[in-house]
C-alpha positions in Angstrom: -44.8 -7.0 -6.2 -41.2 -7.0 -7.2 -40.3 -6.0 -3.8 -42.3 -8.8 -2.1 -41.0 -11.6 -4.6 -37.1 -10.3 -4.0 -37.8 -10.5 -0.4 -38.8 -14.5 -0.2 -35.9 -14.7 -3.0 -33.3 -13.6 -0.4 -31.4 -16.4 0.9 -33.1 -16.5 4.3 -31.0 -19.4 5.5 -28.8 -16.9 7.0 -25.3 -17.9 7.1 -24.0 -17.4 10.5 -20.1 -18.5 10.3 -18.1 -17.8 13.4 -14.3 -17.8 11.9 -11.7 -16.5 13.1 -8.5 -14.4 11.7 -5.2 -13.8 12.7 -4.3 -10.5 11.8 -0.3 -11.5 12.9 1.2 -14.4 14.0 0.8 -13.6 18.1 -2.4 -11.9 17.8 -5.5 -12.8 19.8 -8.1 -14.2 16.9 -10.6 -11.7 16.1 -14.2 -13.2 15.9 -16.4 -12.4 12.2 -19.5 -13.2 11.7 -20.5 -13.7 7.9 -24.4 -13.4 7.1 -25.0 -14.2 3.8 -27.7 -12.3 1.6 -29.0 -13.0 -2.1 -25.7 -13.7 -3.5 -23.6 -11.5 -1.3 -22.4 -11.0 2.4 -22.0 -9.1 5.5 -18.7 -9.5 7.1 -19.2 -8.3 11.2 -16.1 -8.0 13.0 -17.0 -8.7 17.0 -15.8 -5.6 19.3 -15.6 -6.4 22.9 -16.5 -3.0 24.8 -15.0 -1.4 27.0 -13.8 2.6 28.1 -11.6 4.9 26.2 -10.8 8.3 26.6 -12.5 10.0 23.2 -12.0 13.3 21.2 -8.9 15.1 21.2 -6.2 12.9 22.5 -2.3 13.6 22.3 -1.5 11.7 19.1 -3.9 14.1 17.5 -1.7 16.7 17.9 -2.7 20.6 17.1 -4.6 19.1 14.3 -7.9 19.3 16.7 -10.9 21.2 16.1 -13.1 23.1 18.9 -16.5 20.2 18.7 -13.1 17.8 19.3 -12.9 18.8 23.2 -13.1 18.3 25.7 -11.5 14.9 25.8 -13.9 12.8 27.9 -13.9 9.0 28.8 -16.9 6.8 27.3 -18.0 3.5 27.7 -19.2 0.9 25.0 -20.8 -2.6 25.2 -19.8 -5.3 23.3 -21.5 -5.0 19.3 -20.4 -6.4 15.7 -19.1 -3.2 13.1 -18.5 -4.1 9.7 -15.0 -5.4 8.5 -16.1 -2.9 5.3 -18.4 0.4 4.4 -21.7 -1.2 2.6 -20.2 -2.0 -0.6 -22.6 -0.9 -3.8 -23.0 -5.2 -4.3 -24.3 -5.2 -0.9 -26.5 -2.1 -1.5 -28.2 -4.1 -4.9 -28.9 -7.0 -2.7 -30.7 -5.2 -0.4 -32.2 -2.0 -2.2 -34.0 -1.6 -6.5 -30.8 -1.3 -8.5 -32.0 2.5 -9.5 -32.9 3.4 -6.1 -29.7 5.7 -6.1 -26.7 5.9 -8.8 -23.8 6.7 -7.4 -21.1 8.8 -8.4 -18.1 6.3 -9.1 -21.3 3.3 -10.7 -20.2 0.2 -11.7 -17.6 -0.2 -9.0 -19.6 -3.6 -7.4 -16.6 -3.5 -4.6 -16.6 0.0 -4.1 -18.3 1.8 -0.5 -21.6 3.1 -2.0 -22.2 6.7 -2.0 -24.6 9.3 -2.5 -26.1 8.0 0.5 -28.1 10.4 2.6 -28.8 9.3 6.4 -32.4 8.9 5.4 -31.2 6.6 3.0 -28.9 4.6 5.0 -31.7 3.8 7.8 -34.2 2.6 4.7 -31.6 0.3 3.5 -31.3 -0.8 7.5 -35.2 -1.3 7.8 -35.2 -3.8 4.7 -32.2 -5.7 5.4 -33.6 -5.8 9.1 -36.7 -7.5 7.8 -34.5 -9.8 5.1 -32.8 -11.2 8.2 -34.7 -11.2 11.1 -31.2 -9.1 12.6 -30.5 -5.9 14.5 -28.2 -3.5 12.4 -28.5 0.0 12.6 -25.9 2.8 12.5 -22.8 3.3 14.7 -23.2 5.6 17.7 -20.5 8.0 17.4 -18.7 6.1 20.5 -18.7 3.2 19.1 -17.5 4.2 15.4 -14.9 6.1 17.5 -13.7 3.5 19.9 -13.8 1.2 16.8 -11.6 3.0 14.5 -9.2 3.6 18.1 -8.7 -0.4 17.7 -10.9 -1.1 20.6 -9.6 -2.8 23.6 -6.3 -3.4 21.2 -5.5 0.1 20.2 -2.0 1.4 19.9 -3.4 4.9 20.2 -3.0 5.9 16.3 -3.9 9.3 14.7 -5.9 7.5 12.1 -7.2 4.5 11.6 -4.2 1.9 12.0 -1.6 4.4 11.6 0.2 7.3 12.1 0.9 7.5 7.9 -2.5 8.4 6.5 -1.5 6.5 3.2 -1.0 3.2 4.9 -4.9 2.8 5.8 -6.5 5.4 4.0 -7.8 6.8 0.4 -7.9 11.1 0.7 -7.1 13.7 -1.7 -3.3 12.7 -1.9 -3.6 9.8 -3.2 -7.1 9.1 -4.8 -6.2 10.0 -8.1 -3.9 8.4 -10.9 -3.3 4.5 -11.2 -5.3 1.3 -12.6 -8.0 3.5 -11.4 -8.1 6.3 -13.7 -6.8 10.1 -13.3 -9.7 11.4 -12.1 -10.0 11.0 -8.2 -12.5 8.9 -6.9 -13.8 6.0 -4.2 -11.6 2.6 -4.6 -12.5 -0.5 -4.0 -13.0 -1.5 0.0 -10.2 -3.4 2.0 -7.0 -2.0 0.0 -5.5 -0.7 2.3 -4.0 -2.0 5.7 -6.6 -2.5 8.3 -6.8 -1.7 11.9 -5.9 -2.9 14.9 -9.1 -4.4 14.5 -9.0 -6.0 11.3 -11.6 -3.4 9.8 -10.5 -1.0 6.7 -11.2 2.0 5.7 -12.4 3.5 8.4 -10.4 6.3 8.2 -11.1 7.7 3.9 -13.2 6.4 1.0 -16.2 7.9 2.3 -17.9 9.4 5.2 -19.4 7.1 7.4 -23.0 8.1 8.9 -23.5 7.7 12.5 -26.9 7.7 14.2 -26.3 10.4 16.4 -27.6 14.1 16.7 -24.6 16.5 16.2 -25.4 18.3 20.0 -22.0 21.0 19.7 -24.4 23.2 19.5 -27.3 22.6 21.7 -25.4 21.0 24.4 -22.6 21.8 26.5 -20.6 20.5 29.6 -23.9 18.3 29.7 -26.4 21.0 30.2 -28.9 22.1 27.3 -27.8 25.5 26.2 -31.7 25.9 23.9 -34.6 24.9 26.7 -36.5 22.2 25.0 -34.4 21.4 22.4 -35.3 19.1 20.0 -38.1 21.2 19.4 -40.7 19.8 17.8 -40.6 19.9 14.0 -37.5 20.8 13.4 -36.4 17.7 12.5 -35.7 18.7 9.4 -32.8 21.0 10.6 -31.1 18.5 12.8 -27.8 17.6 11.6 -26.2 13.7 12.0 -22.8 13.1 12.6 -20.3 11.9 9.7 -16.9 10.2 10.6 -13.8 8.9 8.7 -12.8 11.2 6.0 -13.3 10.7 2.2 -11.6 10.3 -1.0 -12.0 14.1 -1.6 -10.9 15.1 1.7 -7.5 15.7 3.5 -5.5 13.6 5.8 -7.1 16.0 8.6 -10.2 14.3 8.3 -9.8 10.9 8.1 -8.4 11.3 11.9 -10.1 9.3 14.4 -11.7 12.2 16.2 -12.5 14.2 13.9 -16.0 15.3 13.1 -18.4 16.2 10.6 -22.1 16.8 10.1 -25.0 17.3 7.9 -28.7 17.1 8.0 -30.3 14.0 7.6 -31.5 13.9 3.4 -28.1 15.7 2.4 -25.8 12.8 0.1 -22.7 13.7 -2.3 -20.4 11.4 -3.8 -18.1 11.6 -0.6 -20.6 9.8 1.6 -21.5 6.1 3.0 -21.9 4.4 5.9 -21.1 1.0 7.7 -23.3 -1.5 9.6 -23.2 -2.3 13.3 -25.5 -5.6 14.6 -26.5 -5.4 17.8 -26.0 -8.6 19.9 -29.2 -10.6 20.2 -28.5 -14.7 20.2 -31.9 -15.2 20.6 -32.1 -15.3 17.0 
């Protein structure tokens, strides 16, 4: 019953505000799209799509790991990401308060954590039906050719820079400060943002993806297991993760670097961010 009166309690008239930002003073606006949500909102930064070369690129130097290559070119449609990782204010809005108690609580601007993949898509399903929207999780081409900077990258090794303290929070500098000594998530759209206008994609936390992690069931294209996904075995399957984390090093919170776990895993190093498919039919 709770869950049925908070759900005609959400603000359903859906605030759909096209604004636009200029990151610098010659810049081409970027288009956001605010949805508002019992008392909170979803900023969605517009991404035109478009091909990029993905994985191991030069500016990632001899930093590259093996599931990294080969470089490959991809294409993307046009979607909306998140200017920020789900924030644990957003996550109340959407989910029971006690539905998961993160590791750095009480943090209301802070990327929620403790987040398994399983978790992520329940809080997608209800915020789906709260809107009447299309978000789901990044592919891992899109979250890629997001945190590139899209059609305006300038081909950085993380996420807006070549200086992984500019845009991101990691194990050198999560520590210490207004924040406490003990390290820990901070507080979303610190630090600079990309080309883009979206932060944090590289540090914080983790960032699930919807994808299968194939390295090792597929490769060159061809299946290397017969029939894989077997049936069943779900429970096996790992997802991807992207971005890096507050407990991690400047390694990986690079744009192409990848990590993976199994879908019900969660640790206080891991969120996720939205992407809304196009649909202007409603």
């Amino acid at each position: 019953m709770k869950r049925r009166v908070k759900a005609l309690t959400v603000v359903l008239a859906i605030c759909l505000i096209t604004v636009f930002i200029r990151c610098q003073s010659n810049e081409t606006p970027i288009q956001q799209l605010v949805v508002a949500l019992n008392g909170d909102s979803i900023e969605m930064v517009f991404v035109k799509g478009g091909t990029f070369m993905m994985g191991c690129t030069d500016e990632q130097g001899c930093d590259c790991e093996d599931n990294e290559k080969p470089v490959r070119k991809e294409s993307v449609s046009d979607f909306y990401i998140g200017k920020y990782e789900v924030t644990q204010r957003l996550w109340r809005a959407v989910m029971d308060t006690d539905s998961i108690l993160p590791f750095n609580g009480g943090c209301e601007d802070c990327p929620m954590e403790n987040v398994s993949w399983k978790n992520a898509q329940e809080f997608i399903g209800r915020l789906n039906a709260m809107t009447g929207k299309t978000f789901r999780l990044p592919t891992e081409a899109e979250w890629e050719y997001a945190a590139r900077g899209g059609h305006k990258s300038k081909h950085y090794k993380y996420s807006g820079s070549n200086q992984v303290s500019e845009v991101a929070w990691y194990v050198g500098n999560s520590s210490g400060g207004q924040y406490g000594e003990a390290g820990t998530t901070r507080p979303v759209g610190l630090k600079r943002s990309n080309e883009l206008g979206l932060y944090d994609m590289s540090g914080n936390v983790w960032e699930w993806c919807g994808d299968l992690y194939t390295k090792e069931y597929k490769q060159g294209g061809k299946s290397v297991h017969p029939g894989w996904p077997f049936e069943g075995t779900y429970l096996f399957f790992r997802r991807i993760l992207r971005g890096g984390s507050w407990g991690g090093t400047a390694k990986g919170c690079r744009v192409s670097y990848i990590d993976y776990d199994i879908e019900n895993y969660s640790d206080e190093y891991g969120g996720f961010r939205l992407v809304m498919e196009l649909n202007f039919s409603k």
